[in-house]
C-alpha positions as CSV (number, residue, x, y, z in Angstrom):
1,X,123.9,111.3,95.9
2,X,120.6,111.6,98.2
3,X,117.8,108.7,98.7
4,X,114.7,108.5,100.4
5,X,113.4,105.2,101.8
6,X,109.8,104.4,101.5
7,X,108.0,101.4,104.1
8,X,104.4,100.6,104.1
9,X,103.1,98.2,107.1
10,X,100.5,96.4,106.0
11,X,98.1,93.8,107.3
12,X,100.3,91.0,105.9
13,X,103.4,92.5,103.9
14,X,105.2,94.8,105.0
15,X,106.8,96.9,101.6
16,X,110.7,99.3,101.6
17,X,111.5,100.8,98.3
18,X,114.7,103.0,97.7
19,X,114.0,105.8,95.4
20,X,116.4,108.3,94.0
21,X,116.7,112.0,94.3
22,X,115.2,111.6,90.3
23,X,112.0,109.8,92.2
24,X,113.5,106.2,89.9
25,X,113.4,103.1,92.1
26,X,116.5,101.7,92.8
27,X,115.1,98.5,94.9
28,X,111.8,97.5,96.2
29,X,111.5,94.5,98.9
30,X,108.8,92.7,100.5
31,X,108.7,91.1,103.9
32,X,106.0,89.5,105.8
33,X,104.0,92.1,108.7
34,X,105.2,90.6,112.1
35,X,103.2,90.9,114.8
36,X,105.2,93.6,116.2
37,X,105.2,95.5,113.5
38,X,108.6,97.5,114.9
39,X,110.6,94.4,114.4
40,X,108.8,93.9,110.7
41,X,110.2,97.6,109.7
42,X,113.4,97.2,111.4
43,X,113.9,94.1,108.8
44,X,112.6,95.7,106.1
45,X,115.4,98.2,106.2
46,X,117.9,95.8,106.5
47,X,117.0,93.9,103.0
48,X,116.2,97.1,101.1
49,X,119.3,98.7,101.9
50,X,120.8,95.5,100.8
51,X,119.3,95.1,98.0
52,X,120.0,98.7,96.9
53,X,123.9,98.2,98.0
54,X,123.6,102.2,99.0
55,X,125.4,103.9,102.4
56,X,123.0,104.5,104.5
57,X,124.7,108.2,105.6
58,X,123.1,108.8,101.7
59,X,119.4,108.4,102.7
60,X,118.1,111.8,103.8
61,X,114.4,111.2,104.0
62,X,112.7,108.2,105.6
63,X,108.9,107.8,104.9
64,X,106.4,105.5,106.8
65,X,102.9,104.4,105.9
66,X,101.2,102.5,108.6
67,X,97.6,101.4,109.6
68,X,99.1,101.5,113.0
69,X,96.5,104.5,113.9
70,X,93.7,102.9,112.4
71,X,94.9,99.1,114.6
72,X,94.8,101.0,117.6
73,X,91.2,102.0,117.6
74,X,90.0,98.8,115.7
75,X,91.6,97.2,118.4
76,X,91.3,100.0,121.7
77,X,94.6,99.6,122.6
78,X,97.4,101.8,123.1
79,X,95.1,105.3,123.4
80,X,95.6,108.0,125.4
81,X,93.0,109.0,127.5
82,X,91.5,112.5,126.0
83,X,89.3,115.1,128.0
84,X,86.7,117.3,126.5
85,X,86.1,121.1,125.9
86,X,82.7,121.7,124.4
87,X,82.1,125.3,123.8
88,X,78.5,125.4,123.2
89,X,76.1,125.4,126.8
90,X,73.4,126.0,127.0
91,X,72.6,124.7,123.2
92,X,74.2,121.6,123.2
93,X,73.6,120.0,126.8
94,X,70.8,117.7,125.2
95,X,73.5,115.5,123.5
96,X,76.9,115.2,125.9
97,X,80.5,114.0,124.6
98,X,80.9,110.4,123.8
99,X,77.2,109.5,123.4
100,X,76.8,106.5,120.7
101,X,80.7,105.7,121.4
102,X,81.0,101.6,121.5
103,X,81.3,101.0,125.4
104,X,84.6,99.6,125.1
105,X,86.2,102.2,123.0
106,X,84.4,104.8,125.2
107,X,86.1,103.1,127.9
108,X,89.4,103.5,126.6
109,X,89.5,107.2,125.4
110,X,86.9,109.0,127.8
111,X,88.5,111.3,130.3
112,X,86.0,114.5,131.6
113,X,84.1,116.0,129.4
114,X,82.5,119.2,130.0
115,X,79.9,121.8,128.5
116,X,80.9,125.5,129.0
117,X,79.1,128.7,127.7
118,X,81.0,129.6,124.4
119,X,80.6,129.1,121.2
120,X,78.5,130.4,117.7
121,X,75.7,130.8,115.6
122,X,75.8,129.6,112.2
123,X,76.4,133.3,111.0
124,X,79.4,133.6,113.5
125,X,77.1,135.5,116.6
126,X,78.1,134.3,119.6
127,X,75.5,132.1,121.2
128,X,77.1,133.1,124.7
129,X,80.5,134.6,125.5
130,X,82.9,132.2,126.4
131,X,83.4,131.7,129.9
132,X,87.0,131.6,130.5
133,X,86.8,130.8,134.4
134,X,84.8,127.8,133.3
135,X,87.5,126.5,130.8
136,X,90.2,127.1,133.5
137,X,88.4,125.1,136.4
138,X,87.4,122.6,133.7
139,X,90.8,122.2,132.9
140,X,92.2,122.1,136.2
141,X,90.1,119.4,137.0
142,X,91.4,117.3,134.0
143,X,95.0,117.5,135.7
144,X,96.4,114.0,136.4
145,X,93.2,112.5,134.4
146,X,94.2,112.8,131.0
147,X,96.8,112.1,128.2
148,X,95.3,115.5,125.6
149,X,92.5,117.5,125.3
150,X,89.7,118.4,122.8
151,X,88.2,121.5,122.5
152,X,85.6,121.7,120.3
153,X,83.3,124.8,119.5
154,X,79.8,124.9,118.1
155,X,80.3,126.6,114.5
156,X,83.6,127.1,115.2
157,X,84.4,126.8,111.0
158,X,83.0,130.5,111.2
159,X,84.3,131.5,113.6
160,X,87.1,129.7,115.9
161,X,88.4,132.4,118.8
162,X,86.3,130.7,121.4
163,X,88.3,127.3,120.5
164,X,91.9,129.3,120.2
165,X,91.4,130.5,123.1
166,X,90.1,127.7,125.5
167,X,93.1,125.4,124.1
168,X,95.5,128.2,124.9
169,X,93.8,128.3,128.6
170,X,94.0,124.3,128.5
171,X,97.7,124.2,127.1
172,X,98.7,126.4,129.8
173,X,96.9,124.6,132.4
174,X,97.7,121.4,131.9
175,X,100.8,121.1,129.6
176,X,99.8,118.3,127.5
177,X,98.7,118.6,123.5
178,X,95.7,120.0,123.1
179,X,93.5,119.4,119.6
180,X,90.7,121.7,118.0
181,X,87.9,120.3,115.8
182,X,88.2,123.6,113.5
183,X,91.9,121.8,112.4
184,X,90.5,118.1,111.9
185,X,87.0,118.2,110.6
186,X,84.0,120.0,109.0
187,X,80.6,121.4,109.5
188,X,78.7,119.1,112.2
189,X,79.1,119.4,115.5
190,X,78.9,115.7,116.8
191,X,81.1,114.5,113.9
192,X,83.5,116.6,113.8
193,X,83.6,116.4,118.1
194,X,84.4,112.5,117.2
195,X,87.3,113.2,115.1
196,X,89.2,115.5,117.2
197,X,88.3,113.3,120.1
198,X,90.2,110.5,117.9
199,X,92.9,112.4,116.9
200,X,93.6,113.3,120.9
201,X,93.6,110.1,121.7
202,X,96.4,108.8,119.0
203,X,98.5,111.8,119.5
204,X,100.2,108.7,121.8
205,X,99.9,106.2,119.8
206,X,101.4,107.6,117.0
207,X,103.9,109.3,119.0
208,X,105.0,105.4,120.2
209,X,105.4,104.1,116.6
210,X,107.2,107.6,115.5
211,X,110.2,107.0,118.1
212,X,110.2,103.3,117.5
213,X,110.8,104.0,113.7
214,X,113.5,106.5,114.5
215,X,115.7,103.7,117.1
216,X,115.2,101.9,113.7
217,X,116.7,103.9,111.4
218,X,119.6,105.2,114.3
219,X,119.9,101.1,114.1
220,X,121.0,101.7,111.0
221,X,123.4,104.5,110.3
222,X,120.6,106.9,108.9
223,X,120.4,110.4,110.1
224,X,117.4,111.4,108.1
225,X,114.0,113.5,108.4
226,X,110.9,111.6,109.0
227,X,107.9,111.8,107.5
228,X,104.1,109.9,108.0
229,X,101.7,109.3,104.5
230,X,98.3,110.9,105.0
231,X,95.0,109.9,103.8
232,X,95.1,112.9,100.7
233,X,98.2,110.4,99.4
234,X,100.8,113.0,100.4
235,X,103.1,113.1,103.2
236,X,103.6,115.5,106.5
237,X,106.5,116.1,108.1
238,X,106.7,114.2,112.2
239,X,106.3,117.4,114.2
240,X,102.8,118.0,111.6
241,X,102.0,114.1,111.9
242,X,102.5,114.0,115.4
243,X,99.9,117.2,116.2
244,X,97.1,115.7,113.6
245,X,97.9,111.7,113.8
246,X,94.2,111.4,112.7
247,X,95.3,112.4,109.1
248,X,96.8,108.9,108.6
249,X,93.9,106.5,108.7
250,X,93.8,105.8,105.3
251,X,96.8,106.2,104.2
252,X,97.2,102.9,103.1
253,X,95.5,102.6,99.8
254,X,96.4,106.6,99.4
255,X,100.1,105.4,99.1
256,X,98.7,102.6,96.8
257,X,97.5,105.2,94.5
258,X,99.9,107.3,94.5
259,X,102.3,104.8,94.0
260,X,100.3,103.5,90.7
261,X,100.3,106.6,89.4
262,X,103.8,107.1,89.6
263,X,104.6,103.8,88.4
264,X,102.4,103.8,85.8
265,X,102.0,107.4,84.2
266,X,98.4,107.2,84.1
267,X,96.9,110.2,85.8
268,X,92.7,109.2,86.0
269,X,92.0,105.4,86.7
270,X,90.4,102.8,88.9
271,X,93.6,101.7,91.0
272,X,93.0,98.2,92.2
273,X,95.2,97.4,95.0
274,X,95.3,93.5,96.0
275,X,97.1,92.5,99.2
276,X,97.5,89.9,101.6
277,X,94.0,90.3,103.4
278,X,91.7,93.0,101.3
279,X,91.6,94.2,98.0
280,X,91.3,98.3,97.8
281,X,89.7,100.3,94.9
282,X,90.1,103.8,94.8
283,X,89.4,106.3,91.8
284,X,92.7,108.3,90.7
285,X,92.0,112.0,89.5
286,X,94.6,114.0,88.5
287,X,96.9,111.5,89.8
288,X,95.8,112.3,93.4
289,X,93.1,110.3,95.3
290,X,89.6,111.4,95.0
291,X,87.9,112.2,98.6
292,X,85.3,110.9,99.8
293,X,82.0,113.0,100.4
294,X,80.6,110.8,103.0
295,X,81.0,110.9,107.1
296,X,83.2,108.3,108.1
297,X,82.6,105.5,109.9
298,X,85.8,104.4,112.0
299,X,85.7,102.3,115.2
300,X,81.9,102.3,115.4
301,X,81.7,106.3,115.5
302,X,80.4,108.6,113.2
303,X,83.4,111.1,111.8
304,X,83.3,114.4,109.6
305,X,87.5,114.9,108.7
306,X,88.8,113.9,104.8
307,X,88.8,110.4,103.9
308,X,89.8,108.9,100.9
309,X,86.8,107.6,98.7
310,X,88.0,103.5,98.3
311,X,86.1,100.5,98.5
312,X,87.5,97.5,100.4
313,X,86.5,94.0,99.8
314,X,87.6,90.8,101.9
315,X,89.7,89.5,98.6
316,X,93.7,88.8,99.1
317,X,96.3,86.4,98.3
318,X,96.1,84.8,101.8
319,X,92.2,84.9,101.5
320,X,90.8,81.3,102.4
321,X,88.8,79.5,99.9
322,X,85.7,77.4,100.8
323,X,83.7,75.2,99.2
324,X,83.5,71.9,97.3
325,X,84.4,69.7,100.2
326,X,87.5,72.2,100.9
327,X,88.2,73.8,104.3
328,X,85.5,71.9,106.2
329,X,83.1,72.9,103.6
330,X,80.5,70.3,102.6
331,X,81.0,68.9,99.1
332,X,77.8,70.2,97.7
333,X,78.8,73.4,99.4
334,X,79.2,76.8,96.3
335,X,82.8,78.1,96.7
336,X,83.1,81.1,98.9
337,X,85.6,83.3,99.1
338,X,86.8,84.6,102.5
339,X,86.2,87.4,104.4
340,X,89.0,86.2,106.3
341,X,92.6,85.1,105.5
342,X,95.6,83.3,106.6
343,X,97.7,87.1,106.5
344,X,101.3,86.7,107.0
345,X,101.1,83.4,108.0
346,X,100.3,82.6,104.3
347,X,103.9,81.0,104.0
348,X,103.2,78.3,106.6
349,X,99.6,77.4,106.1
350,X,98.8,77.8,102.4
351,X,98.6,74.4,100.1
352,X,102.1,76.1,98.1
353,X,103.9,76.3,101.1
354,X,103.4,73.4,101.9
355,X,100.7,74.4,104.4
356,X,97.0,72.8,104.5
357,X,94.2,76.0,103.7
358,X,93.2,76.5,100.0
359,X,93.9,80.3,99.6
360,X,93.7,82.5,96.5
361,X,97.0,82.5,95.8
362,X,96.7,78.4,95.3
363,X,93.8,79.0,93.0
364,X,95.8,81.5,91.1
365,X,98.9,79.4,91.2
366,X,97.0,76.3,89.8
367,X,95.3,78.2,86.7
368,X,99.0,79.1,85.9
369,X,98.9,82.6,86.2
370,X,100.9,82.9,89.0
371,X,104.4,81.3,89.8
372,X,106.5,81.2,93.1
373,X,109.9,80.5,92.3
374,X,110.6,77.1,94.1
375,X,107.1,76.3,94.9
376,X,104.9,74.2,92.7
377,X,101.2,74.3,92.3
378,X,98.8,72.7,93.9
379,X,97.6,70.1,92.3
380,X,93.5,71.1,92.7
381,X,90.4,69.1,90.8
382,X,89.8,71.2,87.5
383,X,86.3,71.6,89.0
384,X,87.5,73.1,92.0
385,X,89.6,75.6,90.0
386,X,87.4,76.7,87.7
387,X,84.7,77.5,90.5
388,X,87.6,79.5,92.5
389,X,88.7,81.2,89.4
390,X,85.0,82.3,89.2
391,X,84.6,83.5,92.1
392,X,87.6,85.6,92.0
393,X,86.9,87.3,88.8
394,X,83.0,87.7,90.2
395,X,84.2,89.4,93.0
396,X,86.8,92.1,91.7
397,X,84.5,92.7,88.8
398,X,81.2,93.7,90.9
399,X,84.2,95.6,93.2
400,X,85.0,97.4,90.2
401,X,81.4,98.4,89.1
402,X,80.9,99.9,91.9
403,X,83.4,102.6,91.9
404,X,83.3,103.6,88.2
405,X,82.0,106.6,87.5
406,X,79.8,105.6,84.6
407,X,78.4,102.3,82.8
408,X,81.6,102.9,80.4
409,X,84.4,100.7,80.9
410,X,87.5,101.9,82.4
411,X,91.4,101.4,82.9
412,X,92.7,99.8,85.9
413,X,95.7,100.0,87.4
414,X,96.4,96.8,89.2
415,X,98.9,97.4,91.7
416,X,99.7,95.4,95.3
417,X,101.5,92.0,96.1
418,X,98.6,89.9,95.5
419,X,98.0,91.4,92.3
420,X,98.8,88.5,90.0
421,X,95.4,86.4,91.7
422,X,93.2,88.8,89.1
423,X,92.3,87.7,85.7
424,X,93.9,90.1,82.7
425,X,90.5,89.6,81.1
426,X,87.4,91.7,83.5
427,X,84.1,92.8,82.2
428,X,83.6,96.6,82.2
429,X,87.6,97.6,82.1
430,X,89.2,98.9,78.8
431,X,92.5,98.0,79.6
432,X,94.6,96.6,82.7
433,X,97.9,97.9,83.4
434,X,100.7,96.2,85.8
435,X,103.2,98.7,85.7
436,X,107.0,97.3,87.0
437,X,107.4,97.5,90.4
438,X,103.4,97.4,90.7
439,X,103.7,94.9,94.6
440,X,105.1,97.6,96.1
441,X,103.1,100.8,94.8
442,X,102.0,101.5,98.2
443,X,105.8,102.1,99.3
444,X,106.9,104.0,96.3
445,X,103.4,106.3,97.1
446,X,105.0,106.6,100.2
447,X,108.4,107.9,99.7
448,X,107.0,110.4,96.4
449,X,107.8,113.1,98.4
450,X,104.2,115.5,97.5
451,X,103.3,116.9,101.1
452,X,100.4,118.5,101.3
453,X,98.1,121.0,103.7
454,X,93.9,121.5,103.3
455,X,91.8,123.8,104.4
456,X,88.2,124.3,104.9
457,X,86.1,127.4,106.4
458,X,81.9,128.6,105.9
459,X,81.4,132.2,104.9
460,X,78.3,134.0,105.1
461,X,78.2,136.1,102.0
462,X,76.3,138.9,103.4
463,X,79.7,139.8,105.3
464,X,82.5,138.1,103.5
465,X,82.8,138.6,99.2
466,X,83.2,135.5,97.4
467,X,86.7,136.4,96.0
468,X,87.7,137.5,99.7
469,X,86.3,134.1,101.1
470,X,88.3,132.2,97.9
471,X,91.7,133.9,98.6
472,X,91.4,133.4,102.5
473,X,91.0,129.6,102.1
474,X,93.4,129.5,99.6
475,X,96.4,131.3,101.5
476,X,95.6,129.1,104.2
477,X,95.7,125.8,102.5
478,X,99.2,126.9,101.2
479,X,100.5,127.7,104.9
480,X,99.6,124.7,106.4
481,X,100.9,122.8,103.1
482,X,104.3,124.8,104.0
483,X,103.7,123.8,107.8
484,X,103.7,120.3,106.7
485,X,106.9,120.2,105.4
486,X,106.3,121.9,101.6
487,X,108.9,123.9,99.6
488,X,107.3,127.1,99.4
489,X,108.3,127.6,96.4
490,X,106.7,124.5,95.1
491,X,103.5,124.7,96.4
492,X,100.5,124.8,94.2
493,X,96.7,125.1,94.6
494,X,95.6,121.7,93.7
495,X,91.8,121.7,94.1
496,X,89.4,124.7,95.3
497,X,85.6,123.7,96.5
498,X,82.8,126.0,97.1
499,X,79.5,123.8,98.7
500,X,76.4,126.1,99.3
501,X,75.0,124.9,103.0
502,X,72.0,123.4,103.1
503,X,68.9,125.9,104.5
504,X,71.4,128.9,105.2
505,X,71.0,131.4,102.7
506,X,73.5,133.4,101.2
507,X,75.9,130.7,103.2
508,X,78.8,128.4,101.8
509,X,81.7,126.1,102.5
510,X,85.0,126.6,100.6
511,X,87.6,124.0,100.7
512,X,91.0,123.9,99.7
513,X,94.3,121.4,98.8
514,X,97.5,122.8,97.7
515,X,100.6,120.4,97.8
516,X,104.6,121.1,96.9
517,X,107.3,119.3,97.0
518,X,109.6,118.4,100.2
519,X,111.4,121.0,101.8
């Protein structure tokens, strides 16, 4: 018998589920986040193999979802210093690398960043030949200064030899990874230079948590592959993960999805994930995660690469309660809910525990819809209840309207470990579904086992046919769905995009997703 082993590391929880080779869940645990989260996964292997009284020699695949990516930049620590290739000079001198960074994450990424003659025009001519001596001295310069390098060409979804062959110059150079904005993002030359510059700099940092994950499960007898969740809410396989660590921001409420669709059997749904700190709202299509069709904020810097499209609100079980004379709030004061919260601390500080900050979780306790096995609610004043109950049910409702697709009510999936502090009863929703196993959906999206590869190029239709430009983007989202650690004999086209480009005639953008199950 074969298992997999699904974690998620949250903000407050950290989540392990078992699943069989079937995809049935034979145990599911939940541990408090530790602030170092290492020693938070290392225990959460310990009680889910417990609790699924399994050998670990029997779990062949070991799958992690972590905001560990998205910490780092949030918090500019633990980033690898990255040094930039922009193929684009003369054009492009007027706005260098790194302009509009935040000064402190500019100071913890920026290496040297240089301008060389290269690049394209928007129909693939070449705005200058690419000057290879420039690249190399460029390069050699870098040597000593920097942890990876980004090389990023002007149009280079049209046409990308100029950034192929600077990296290769680079690689050889200097002998560290190298990234190209043609593999992370889209059309947009700043944007997309943001997110390869990103995804250089956590090439580190996710290389860090990746070895720390595999002492863990050596800890533990288990000799198995690893994989990371990416923000589509499907997985890639380390080597992948490790050359395009950019691809997990997000993953979180992916997983989440994922998970409730799994869980559930619904297939097109709000999912509403509640945890510890935020609550999460994404829209399920096809039982995948729809994308998002906006640039991406992250860290204070304008992005272009896929993100998932989900809404995050500051509602959780450890969120802290004000108002009415609670929490230093004056007694005439309306009850407000959060942003922030008490996190994994919740068992020593909230009223349940025994602790002495009203938190969502007491709110929900004392209207009765929520019980801790050997805890007792709070006793609140009714008044006090009632106005936190409101506000709760305020909150995820307006969340809700915002993400449904029309004025018609919808189902929700209501998934997460602080699921249970949201009413049954919400305006605008047709039906709410908890499915078993529903606090640790983000785990169980996790460990599904769907990986997944996407592709995206422009085609100027005066050169390429439409069918010719189809099939090219739709071979290569299968390879790099195969790269990432697919069956090839699995693998399906899942979606297929074609975008006209705004004031380029004859001029379009076709995008592609195929997925397949694990190798």
């Amino acid at each position: 018998m074969s298992y997999r082993i699904g974690i998620d590391v949250g903000g407050t929880n950290t989540d392990a589920i078992v699943l069989d080779a079937d995809r049935r869940v034979v145990a599911a645990i939940k541990t408090p986040t530790q602030s170092h989260s290492g020693d938070g996964v290392a225990e959460a292997i310990d009680r889910v193999l417990e609790a699924a009284m399994i050998p670990p020699g029997e779990v062949r695949a070991a799958m992690l979802g972590t905001t560990h990516c998205t910490n780092a930049i949030v918090e500019r620590r633990g980033l690898g210093r990255v040094g930039v290739l922009r193929l684009g000079g003369p054009a492009t001198t007027a706005v260098p690398p790194f302009e509009g960074w935040p000064e402190d994450l500019r100071a913890a990424v920026a290496g040297p960043a240089h301008v060389i003659a290269g690049g394209n025009e928007y129909n693939g001519r070449e705005i200058s030949a690419l000057d290879e001596a420039a690249v190399r001295a460029a390069a050699e310069g870098m040597r000593g200064e920097v942890d990876a390098v980004a090389v990023v060409g002007v149009f280079s979804p049209v046409a990308g030899a100029h950034e192929l062959r600077a990296a290769e110059i680079a690689e050889e150079v200097l002998g560290v990874p190298v990234s190209r904005s043609v593999e992370v993002g889209s059309i947009g030359l700043l944007e997309r230079e943001n997110a390869t510059i990103l995804n250089a700099a956590l090439i580190r940092t996710l290389g860090d948590m990746a070895e720390g994950f595999g002492r863990a499960l050596e800890a533990h007898g288990i000799d198995a592959d690893i994989y990371f969740g990416q923000n589509d809410g499907t997985l890639m396989r380390l080597d992948y993960a490790l050359r395009y660590p950019v691809f997990t921001i997000g993953c979180g409420p992916t997983n989440s999805i994922r998970g409730a669709s799994h869980l559930s059997g619904v297939t097109d749904a709000l999912v509403v994930d509640i945890g510890g700190t935020t609550t999460d709202i994404g829209v399920l299509v096809g039982g995948f995660p729809r994308q998002s069709s906006h640039a991406a904020e992250i860290g204070g810097i304008r992005t272009n690469f896929r993100m998932p499209d989900v809404l995050s609100v500051g509602l959780g079980g450890g969120t802290i309660v004000r108002g009415l004379g609670v929490n230093g709030a004056p007694a005439d004061a309306p009850i407000v809910l959060g942003p922030d919260s008490v996190g994994y601390r919740i068992a020593s500080e909230a009223l349940a525990f025994g602790g002495g900050t009203l938190t969502a979780t007491d709110v929900a306790m004392a209207v009765g819809r929520l019980k801790i096995p050997g805890r007792s609610a709070p006793e609140l004043a009714p008044e006090l209840v009632a106005a936190g109950e409101l506000a709760i049910r305020t909150l995820v409702e307006e969340a809700i309207d915002q993400m449904k697709p029309s004025a018609a009510p919808v189902p929700i999936v209501l998934v997460g470990g602080g699921a249970l502090i949201s009413p049954e009863q919400l305006a605008g929703v047709s039906e709410v579904i908890r499915p078993e196993h529903s606090g640790a959906a983000n785990a169980v999206g996790a460990a599904l086992g769907d990986v997944a590869g996407q592709a995206e190029q422009v085609f100027s239709l005066r050169e390429t046919s439409r069918q010719e430009a189809v099939a090219i983007v739709r071979a290569e989202a299968t390879a790099r769905a195969v790269e990432a650690g697919a069956d090839p004999g699995t693998v399906e086209v899942l979606t297929l995009e074609e975008l006209p480009v705004a004031y380029m005639e004859d001029t379009v953008i076709v995008r592609s997703r195929a997925a397949g199950r694990l190798a």
